[in-house]
C-alpha atoms as one frame of an Amber mdcrd trajectory, in Angstrom:
protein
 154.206 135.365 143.119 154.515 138.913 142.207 155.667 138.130 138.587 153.322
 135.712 138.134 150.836 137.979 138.957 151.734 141.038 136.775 152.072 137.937
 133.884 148.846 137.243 134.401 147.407 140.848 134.662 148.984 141.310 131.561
 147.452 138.520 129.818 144.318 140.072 131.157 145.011 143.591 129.818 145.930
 141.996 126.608 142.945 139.748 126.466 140.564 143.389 127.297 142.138 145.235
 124.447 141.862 142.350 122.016 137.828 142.668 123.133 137.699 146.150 122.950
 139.103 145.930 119.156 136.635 143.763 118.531 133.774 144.875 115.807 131.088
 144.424 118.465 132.645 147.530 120.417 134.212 149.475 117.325 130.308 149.066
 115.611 127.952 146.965 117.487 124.962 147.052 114.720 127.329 145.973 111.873
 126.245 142.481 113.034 122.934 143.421 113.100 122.865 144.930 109.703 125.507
 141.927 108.211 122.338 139.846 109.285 119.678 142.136 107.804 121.798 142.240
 104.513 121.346 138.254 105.086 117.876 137.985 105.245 117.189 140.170 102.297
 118.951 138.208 100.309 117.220 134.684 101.143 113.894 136.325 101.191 114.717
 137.683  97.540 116.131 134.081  96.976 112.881 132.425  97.839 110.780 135.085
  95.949 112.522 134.092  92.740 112.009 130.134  93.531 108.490 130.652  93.971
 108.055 132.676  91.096 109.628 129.999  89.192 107.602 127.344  90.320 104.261
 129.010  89.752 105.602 129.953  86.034 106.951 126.077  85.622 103.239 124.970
  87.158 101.374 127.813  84.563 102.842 125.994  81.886 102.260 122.851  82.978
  98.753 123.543  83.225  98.240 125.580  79.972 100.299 122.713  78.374  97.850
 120.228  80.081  94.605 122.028  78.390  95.649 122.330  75.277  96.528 118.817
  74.890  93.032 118.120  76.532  91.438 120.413  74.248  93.418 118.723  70.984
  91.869 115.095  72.081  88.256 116.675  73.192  85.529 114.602  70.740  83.925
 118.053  70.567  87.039 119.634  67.797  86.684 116.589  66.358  83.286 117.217
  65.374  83.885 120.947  64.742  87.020 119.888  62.348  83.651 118.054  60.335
  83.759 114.478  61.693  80.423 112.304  63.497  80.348 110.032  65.589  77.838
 107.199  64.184  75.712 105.010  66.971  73.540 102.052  66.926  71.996 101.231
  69.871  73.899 103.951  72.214  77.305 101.976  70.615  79.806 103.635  68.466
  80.041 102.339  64.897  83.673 101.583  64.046  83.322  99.581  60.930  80.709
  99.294  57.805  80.934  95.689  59.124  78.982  96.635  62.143  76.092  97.350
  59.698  73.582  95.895  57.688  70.525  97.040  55.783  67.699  98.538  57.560
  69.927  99.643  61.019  68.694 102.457  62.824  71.611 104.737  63.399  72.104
 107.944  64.969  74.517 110.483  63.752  76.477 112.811  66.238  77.669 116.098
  64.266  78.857 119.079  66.166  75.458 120.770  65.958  73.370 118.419  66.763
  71.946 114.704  65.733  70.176 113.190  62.670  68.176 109.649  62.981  68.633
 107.691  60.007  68.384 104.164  58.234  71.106 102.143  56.282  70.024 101.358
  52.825
């Protein structure tokens, strides 16, 4: 009984020392700053990711308006073209008109009434 018990004391002692080696003794906020260090880096992390997606969604968007702008009816008339009407309904052909058709002509400052002779 008396070995067994100064075994197991020993196994205790052993088992204390082993804990008081430990880094939470030796430095108990190198944990705390291991985790700090930790944090930092994933709130860097996610910084970066977000500042990616807004610049991926900027482009997006200023790719988005300049197609818009490219297909807008309104460069097309600056660029010199009309859009011809006859009776609110866009002329696509000469075929769509005869003699004496009221038309009106949609330039990009303004429109002009006329007649086909």
């Amino acid at each position: 009984m008396k070995i067994a018990l100064k075994k197991k004391t020993e196994l205790m002692r052993l088992n204390l020392e082993k804990i008081l080696n430990s880094m939470v003794f030796k430095n108990p906020f190198q944990r705390v700053q291991d985790e700090y260090i930790k944090l930092d880096n994933i709130i860097k992390n996610m910084q970066n990711n977000i500042n990616k997606k807004y610049l991926e969604s900027k482009n997006l968007y200023i790719n988005s308006i300049t197609k818009l702008d490219s297909l807008s009816p309104l460069k097309t008339l600056s660029r010199g073209y009309s859009i011809v009407q006859k009776n609110n309904k866009i002329i696509k052909s000469k075929n769509d008109l005869k003699i004496g058709d009221k038309i009106n002509i949609q330039l990009s400052d303004g429109n002009v009434n006329a007649i086909i002779n």
